[in-house]
MDAnalysis code that builds the backbone (N, CA, C; Angstrom):
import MDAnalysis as mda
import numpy as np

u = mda.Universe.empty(309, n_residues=103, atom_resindex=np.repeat(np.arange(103), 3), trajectory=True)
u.add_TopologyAttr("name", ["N", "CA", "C"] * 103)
u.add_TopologyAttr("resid", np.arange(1, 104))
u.add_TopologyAttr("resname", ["UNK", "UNK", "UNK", "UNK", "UNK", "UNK", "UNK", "UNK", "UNK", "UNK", "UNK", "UNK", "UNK", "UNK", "UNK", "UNK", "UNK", "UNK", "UNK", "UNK", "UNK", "UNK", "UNK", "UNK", "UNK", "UNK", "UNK", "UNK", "UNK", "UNK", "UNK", "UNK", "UNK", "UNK", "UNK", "UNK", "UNK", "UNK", "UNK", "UNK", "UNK", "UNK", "UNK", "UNK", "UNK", "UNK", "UNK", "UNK", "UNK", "UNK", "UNK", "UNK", "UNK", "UNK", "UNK", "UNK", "UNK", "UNK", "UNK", "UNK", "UNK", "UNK", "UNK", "UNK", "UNK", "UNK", "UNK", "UNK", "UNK", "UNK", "UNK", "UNK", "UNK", "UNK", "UNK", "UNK", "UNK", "UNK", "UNK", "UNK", "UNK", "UNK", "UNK", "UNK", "UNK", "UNK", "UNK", "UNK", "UNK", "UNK", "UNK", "UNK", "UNK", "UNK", "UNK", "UNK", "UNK", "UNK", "UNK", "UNK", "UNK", "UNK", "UNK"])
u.atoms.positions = np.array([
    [78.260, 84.426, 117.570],
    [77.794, 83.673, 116.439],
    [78.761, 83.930, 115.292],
    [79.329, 83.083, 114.700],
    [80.076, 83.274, 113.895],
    [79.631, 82.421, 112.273],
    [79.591, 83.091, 110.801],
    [79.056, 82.848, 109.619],
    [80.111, 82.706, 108.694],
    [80.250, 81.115, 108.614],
    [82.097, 80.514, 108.253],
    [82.146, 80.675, 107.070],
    [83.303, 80.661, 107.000],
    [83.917, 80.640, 105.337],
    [83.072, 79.721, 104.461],
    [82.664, 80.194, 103.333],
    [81.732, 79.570, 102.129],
    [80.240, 79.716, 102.702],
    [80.049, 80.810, 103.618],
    [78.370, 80.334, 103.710],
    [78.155, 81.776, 103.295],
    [77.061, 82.225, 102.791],
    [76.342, 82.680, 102.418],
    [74.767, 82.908, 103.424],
    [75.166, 84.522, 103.888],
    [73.418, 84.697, 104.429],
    [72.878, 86.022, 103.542],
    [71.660, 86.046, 103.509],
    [71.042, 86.790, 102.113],
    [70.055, 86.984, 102.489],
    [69.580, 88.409, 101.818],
    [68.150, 88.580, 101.904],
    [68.067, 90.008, 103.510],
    [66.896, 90.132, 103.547],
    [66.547, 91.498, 104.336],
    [66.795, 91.164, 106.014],
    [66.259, 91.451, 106.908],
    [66.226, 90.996, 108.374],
    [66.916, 91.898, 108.958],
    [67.598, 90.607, 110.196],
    [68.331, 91.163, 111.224],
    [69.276, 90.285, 111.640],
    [70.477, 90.706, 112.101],
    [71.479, 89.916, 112.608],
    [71.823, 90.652, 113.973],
    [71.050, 90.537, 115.129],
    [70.960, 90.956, 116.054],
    [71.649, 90.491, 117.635],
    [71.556, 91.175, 119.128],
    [72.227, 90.277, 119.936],
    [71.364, 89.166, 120.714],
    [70.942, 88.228, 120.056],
    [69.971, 87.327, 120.222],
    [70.425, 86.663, 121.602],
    [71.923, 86.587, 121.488],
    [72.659, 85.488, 122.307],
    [73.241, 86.559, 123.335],
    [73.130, 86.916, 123.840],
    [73.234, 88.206, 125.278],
    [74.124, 89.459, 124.699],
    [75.534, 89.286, 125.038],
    [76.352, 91.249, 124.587],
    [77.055, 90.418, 123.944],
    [77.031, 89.213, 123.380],
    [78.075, 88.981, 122.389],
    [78.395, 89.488, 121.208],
    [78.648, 88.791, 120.264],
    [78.531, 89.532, 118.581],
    [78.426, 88.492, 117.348],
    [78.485, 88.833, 116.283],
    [79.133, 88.044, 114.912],
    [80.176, 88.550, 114.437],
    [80.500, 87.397, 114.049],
    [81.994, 87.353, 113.374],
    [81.189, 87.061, 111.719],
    [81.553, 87.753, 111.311],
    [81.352, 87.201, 109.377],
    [82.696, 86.787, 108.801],
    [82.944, 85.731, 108.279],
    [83.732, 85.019, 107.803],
    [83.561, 84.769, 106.374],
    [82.040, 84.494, 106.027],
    [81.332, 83.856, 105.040],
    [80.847, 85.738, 104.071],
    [79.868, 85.135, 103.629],
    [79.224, 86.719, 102.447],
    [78.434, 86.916, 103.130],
    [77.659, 88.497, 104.054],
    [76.441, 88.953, 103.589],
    [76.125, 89.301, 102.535],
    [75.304, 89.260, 102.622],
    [74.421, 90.078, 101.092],
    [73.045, 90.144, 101.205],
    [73.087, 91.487, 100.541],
    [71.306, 91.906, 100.780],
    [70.968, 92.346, 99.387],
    [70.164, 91.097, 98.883],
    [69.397, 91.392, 97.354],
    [68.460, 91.715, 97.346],
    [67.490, 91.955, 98.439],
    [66.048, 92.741, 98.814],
    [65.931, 94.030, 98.143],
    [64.931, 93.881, 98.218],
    [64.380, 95.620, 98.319],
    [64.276, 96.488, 99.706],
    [64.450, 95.757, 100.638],
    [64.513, 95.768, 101.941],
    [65.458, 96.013, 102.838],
    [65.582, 96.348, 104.052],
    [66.626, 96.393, 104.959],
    [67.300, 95.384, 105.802],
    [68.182, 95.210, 105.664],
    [69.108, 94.693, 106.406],
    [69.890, 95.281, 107.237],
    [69.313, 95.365, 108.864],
    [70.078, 95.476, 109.681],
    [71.108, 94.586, 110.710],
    [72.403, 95.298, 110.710],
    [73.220, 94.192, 111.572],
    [73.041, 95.127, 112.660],
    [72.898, 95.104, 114.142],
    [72.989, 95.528, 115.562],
    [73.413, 95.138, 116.667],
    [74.052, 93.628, 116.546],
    [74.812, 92.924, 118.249],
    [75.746, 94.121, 118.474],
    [75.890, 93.814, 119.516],
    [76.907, 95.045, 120.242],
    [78.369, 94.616, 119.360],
    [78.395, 93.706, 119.678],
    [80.526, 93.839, 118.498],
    [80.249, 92.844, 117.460],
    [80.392, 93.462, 115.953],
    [80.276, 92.959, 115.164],
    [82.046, 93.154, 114.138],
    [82.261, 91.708, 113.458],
    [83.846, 92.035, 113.076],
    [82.909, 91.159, 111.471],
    [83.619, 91.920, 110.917],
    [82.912, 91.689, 109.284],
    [84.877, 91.410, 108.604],
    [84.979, 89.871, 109.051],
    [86.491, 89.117, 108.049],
    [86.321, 88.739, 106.588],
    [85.016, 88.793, 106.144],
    [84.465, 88.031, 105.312],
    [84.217, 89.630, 103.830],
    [82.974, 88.911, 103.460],
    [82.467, 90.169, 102.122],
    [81.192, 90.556, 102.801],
    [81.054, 91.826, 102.752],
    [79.677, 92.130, 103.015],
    [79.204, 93.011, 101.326],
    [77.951, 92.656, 101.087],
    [77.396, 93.394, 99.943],
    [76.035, 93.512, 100.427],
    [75.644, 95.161, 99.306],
    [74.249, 94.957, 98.947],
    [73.916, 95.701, 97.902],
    [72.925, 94.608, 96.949],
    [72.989, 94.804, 95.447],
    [71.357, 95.141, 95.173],
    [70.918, 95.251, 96.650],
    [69.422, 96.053, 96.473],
    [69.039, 96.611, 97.860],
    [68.565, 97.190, 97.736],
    [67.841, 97.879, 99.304],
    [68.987, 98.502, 100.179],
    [68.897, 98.130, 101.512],
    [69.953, 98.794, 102.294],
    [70.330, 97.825, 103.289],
    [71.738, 98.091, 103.666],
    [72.462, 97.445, 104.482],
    [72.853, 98.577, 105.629],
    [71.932, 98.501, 107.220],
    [72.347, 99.748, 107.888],
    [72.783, 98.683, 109.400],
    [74.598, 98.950, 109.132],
    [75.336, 98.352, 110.559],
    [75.061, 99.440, 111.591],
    [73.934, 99.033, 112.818],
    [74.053, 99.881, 113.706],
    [74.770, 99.358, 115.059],
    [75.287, 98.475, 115.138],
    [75.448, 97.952, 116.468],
    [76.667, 98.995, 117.357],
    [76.963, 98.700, 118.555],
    [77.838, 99.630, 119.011],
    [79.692, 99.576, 117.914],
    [79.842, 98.384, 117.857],
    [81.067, 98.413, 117.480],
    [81.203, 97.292, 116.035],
    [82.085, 97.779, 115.721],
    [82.083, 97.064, 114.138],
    [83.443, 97.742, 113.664],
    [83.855, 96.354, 113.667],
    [85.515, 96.098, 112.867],
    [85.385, 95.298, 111.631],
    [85.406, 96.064, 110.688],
    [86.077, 95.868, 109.443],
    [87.232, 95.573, 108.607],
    [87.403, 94.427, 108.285],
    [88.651, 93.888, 108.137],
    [88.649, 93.255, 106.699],
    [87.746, 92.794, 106.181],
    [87.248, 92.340, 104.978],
    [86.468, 93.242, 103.642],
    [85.818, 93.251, 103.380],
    [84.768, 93.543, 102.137],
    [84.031, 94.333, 102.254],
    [83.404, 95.287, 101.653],
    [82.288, 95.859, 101.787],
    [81.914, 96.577, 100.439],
    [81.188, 96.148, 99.189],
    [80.806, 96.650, 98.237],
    [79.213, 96.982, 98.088],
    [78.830, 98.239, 97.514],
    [78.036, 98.702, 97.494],
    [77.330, 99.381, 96.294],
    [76.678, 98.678, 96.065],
    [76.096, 98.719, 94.384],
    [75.436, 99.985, 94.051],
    [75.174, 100.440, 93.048],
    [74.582, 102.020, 92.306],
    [72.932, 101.518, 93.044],
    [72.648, 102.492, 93.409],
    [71.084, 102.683, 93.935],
    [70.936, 102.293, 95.225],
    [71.725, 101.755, 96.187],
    [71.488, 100.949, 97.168],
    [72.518, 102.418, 98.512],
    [72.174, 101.504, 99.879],
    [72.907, 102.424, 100.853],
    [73.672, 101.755, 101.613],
    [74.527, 101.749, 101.894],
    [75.255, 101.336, 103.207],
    [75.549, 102.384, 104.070],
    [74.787, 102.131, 105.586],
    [74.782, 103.135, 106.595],
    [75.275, 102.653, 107.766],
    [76.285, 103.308, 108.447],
    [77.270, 103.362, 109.849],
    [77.109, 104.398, 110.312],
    [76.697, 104.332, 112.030],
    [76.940, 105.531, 112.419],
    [77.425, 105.456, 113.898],
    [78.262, 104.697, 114.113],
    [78.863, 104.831, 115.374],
    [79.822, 103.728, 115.249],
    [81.248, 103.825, 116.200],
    [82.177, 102.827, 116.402],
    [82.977, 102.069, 115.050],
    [83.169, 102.565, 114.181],
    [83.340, 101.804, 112.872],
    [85.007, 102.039, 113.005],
    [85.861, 100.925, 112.730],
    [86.871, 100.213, 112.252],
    [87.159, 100.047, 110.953],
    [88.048, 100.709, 110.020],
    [88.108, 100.010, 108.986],
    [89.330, 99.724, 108.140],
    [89.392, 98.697, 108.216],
    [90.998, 97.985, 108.266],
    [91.010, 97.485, 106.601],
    [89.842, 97.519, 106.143],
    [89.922, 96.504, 104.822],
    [89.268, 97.276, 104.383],
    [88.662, 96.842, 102.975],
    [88.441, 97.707, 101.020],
    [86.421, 98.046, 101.467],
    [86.624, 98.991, 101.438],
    [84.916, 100.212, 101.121],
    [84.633, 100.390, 99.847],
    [83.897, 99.709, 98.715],
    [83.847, 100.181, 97.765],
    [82.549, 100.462, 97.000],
    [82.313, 101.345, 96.506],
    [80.574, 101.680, 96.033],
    [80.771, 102.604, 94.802],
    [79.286, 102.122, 94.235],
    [79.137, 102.784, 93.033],
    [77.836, 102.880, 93.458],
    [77.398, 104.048, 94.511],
    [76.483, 105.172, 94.663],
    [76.447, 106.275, 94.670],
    [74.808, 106.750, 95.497],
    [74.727, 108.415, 95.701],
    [75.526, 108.649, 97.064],
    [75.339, 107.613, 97.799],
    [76.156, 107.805, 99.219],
    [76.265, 107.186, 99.997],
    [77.316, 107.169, 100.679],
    [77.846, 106.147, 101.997],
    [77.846, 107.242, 102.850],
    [77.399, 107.115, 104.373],
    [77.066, 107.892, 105.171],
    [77.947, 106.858, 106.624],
    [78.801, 107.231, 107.192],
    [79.571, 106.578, 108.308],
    [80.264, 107.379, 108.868],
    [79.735, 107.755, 110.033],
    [80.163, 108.830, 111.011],
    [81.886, 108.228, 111.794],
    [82.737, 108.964, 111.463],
    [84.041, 108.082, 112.040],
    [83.811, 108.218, 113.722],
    [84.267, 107.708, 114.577],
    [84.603, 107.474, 115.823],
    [84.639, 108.681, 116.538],
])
C-alpha cells in the first residue's frame, strides 16, 4: 500500500498488514494529532515521505522500517521503535524521549 505524494493520513489507528506480508510505502505525511496512538506494524514499512506527531504517540512496531524521509516529534508526545530500524534521513524532536532500539 503505498500513501502518495500530497496526501495526508491523520489521526490515531493503525496502518497494519491488512494485505498479506507486504508493507507501506509513505510518500505523503503521517501525522498523529490525537491524544491517542498510532500504530504502524506491516512487516516492511519505508517512511519516503514526513512522518509527525504533534499529540499522543506514534509507536512503529512492524518488523522492518526504512527511513529515508522525516520524522519530527513534538514536546510532550513519543515516538517509539523497537526493532529493525533504518535511518537514512532527519530524526528530529523536541521531547522527554525517543526510545529506538538500533538493529
Amino acid at each position: 500500500m503505498t500513501i502518495g505524494s500530497g496526501v495526508t493520513v491523520q489521526g490515531s489507528g493503525a496502518l497494519g498488514n491488512n494485505y498479506g506480508n507486504g508493507g507501506w510505502v509513505n510518500n505523503g505525511t503521517i501525522l498523529n494529532n490525537t491524544a491517542g496512538t498510532l500504530t504502524i506494524n506491516p512487516t516492511n514499512f519505508t517512511n519516503n515521505g514526513a512522518m509527525s506527531v504533534t499529540a499522543g504517540i506514534i509507536n512503529a512496531s512492524g518488523t522492518n522500517f526504512v527511513q529515508s524521509g522525516s520524522i519530527e516529534v513534538a514536546a510532550g508526545t513519543t515516538f517509539t521503535r523497537t526493532t529493525g530500524f533504518t535511518n537514512n534521513g532527519t530524526l528530529s524532536a523536541r521531547v522527554r524521549s525517543i526510545w529506538a532500539r538500533p538493529r
